[in-house]
Chimera marker file (.cmm) of the C-alpha trace (Angstrom):
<marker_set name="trace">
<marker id="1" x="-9.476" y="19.189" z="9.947" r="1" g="1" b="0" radius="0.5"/>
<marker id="2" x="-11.530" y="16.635" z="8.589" r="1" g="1" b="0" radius="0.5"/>
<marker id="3" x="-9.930" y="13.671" z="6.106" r="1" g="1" b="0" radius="0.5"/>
<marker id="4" x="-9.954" y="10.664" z="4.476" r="1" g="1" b="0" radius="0.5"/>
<marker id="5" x="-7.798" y="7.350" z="5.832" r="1" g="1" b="0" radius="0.5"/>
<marker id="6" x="-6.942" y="5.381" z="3.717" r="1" g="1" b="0" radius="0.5"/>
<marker id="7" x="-5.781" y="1.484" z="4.386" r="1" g="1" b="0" radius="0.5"/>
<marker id="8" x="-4.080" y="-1.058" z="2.345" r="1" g="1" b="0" radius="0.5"/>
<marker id="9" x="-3.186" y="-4.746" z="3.227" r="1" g="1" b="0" radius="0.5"/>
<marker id="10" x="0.036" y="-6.619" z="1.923" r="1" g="1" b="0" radius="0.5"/>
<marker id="11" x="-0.343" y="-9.908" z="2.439" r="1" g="1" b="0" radius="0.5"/>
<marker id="12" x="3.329" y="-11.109" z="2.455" r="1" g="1" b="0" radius="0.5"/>
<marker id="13" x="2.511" y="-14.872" z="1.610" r="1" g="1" b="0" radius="0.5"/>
<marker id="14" x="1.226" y="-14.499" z="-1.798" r="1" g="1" b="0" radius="0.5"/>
<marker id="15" x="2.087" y="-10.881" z="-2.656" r="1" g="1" b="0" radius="0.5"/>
<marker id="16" x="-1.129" y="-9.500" z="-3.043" r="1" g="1" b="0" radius="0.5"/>
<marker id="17" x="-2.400" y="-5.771" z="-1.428" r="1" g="1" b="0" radius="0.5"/>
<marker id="18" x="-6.252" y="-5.229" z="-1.032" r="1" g="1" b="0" radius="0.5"/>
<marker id="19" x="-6.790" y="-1.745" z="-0.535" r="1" g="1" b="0" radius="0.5"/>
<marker id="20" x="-9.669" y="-1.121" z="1.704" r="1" g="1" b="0" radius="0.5"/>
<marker id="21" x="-12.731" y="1.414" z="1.046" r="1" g="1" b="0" radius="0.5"/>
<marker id="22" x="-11.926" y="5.165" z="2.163" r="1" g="1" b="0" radius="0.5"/>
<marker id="23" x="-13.139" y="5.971" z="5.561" r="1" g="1" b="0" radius="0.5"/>
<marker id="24" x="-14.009" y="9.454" z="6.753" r="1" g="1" b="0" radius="0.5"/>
<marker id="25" x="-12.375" y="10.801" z="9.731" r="1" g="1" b="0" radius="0.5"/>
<marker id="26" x="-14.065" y="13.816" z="11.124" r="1" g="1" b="0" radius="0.5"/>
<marker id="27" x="-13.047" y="16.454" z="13.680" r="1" g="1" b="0" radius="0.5"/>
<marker id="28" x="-14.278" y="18.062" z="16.016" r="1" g="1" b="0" radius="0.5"/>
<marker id="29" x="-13.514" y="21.964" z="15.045" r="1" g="1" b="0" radius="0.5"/>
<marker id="30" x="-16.506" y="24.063" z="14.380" r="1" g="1" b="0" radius="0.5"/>
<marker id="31" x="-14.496" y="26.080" z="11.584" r="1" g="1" b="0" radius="0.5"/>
<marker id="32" x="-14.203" y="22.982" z="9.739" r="1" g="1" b="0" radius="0.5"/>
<marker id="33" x="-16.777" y="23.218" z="7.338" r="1" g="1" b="0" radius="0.5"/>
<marker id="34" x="-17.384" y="18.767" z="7.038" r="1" g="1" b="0" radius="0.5"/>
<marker id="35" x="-17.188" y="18.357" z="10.836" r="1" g="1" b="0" radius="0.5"/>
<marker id="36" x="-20.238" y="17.213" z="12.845" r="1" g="1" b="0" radius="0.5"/>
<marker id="37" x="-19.622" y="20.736" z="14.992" r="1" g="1" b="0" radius="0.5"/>
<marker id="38" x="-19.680" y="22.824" z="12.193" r="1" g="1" b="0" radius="0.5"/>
<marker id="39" x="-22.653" y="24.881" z="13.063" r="1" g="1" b="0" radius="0.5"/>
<marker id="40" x="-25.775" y="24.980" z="10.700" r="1" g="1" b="0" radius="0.5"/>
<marker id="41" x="-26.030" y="28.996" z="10.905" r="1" g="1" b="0" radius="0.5"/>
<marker id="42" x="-22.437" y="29.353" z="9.045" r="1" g="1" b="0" radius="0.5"/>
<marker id="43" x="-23.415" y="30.014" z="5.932" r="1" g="1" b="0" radius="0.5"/>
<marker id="44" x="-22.045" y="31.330" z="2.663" r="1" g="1" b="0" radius="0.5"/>
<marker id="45" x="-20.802" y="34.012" z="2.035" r="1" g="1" b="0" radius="0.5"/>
<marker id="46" x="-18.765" y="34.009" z="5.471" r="1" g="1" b="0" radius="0.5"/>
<marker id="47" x="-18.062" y="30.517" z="5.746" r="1" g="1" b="0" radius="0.5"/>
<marker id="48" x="-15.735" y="30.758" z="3.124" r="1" g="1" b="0" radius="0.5"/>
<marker id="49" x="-13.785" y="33.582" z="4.915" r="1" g="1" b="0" radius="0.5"/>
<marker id="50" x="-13.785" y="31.984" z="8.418" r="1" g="1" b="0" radius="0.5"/>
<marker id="51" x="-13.620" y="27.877" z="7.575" r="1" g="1" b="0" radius="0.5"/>
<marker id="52" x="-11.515" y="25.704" z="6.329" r="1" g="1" b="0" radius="0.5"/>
<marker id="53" x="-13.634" y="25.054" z="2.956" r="1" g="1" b="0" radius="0.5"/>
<marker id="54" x="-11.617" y="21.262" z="2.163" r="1" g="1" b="0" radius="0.5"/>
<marker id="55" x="-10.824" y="18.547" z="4.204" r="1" g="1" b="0" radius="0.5"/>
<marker id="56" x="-6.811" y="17.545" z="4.951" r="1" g="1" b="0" radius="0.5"/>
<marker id="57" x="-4.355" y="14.839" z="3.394" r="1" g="1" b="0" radius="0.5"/>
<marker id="58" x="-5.512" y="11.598" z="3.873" r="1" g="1" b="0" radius="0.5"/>
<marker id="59" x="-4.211" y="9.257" z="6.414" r="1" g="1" b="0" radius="0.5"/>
<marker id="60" x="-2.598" y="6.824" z="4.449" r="1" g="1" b="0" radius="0.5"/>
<marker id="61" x="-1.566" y="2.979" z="6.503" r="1" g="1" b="0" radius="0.5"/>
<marker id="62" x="-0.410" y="-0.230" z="4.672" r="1" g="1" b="0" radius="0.5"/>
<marker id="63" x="-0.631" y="-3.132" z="7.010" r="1" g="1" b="0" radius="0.5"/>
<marker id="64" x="1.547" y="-6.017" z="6.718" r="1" g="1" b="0" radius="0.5"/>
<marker id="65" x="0.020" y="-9.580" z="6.992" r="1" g="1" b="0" radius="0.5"/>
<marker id="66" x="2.511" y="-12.262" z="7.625" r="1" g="1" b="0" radius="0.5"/>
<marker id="67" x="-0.469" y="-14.722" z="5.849" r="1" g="1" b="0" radius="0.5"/>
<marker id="68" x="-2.002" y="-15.242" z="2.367" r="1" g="1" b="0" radius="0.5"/>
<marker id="69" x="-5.049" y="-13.477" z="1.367" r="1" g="1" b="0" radius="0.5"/>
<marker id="70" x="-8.499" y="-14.140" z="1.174" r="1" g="1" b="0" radius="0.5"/>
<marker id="71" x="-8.351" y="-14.638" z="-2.359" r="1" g="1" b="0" radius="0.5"/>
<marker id="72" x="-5.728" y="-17.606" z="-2.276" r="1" g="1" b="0" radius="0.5"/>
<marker id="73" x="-7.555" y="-19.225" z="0.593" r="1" g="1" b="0" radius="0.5"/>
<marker id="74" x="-6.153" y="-17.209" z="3.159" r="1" g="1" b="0" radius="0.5"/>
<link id1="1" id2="2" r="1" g="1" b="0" radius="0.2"/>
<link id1="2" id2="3" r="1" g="1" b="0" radius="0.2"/>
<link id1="3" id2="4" r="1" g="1" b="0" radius="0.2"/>
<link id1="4" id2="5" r="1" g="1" b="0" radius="0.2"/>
<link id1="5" id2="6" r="1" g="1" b="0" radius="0.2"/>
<link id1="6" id2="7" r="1" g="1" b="0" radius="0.2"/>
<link id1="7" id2="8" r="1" g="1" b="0" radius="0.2"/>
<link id1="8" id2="9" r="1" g="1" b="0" radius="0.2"/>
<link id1="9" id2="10" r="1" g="1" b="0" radius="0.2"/>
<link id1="10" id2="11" r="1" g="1" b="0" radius="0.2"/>
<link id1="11" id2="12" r="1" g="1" b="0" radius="0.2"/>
<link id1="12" id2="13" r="1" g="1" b="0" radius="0.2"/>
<link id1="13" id2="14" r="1" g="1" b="0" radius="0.2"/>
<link id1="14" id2="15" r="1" g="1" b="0" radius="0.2"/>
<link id1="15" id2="16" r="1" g="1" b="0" radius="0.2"/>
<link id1="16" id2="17" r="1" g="1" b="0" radius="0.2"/>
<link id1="17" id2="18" r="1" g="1" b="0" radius="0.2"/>
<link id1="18" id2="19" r="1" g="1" b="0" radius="0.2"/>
<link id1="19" id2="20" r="1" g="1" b="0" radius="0.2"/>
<link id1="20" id2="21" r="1" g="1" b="0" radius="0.2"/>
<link id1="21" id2="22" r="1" g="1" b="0" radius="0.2"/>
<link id1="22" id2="23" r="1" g="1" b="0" radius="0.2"/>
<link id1="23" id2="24" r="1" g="1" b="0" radius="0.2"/>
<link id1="24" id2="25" r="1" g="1" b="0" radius="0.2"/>
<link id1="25" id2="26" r="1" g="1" b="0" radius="0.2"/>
<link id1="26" id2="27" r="1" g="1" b="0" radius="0.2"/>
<link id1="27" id2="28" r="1" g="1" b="0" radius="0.2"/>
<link id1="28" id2="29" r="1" g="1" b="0" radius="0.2"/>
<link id1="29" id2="30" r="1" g="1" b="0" radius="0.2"/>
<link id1="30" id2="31" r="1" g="1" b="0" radius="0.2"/>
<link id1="31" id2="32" r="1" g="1" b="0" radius="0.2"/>
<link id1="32" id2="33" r="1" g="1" b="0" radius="0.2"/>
<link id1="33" id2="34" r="1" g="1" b="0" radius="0.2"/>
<link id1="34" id2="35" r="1" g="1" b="0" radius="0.2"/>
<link id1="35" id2="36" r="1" g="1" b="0" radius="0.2"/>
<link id1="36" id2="37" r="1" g="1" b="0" radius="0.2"/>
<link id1="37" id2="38" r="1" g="1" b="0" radius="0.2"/>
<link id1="38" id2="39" r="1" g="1" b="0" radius="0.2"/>
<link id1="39" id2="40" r="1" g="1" b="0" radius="0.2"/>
<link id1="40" id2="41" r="1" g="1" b="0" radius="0.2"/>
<link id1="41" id2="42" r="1" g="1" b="0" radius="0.2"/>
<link id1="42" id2="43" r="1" g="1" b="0" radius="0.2"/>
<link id1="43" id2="44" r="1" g="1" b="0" radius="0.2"/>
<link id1="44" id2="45" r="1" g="1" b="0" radius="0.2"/>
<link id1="45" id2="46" r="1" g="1" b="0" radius="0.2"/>
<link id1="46" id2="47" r="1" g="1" b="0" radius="0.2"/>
<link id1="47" id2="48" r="1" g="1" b="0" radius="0.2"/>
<link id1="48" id2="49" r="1" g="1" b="0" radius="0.2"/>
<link id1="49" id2="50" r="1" g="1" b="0" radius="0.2"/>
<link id1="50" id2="51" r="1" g="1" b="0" radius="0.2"/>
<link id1="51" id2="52" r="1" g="1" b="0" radius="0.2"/>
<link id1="52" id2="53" r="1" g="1" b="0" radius="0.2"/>
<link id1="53" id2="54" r="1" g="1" b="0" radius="0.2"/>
<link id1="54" id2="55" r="1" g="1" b="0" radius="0.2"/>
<link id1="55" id2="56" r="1" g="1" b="0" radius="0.2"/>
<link id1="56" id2="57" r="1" g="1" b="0" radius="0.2"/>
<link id1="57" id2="58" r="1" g="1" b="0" radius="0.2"/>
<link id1="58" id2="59" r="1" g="1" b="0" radius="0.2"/>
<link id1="59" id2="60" r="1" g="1" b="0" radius="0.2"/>
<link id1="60" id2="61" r="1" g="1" b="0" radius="0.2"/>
<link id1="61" id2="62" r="1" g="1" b="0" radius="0.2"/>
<link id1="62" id2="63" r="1" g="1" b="0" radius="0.2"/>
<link id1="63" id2="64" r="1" g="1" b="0" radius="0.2"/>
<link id1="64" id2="65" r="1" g="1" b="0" radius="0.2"/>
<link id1="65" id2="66" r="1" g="1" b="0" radius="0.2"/>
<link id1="66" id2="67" r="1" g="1" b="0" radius="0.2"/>
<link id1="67" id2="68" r="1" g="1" b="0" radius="0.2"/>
<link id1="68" id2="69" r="1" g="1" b="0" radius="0.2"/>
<link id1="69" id2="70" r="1" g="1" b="0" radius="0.2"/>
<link id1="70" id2="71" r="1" g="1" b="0" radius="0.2"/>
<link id1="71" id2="72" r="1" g="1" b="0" radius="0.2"/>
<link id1="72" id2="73" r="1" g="1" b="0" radius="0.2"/>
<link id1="73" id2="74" r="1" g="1" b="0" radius="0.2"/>
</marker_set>
């Protein structure tokens, strides 16, 4: 199932967490309806019956940085 991931860093010298732009992950099922192998000739009104019609929880990471960020001269 396709998703979203979803980053954020903590930067543990000044406190500050820049969260990162959403990235889409995509699978490779055909009965996802957002995946690359989703094939062009499903179309509505089956699709709806026979693929998964929204994508999954994002993946959610928060990465620690033992430095200060780029905004406080990191």
């Amino acid at each position: 199932m396709c998703r979203w991931r979803q980053v954020c860093f903590v930067f543990q010298k000044c406190g500050c967490a820049i969260q990162q732009p959403d990235e889409e992950v995509l699978c490779d099922s055909p009965n996802c309806k957002f995946s690359p192998f989703h094939p062009k000739s499903c179309q509505l009104p089956a699709c709806r019956k026979t693929c998964t019609q929204q994508r999954g929880y994002p993946q959610q990471h928060t990465v620690t940085v033992n430095a200060v960020c780029p905004n406080h001269g990191g």
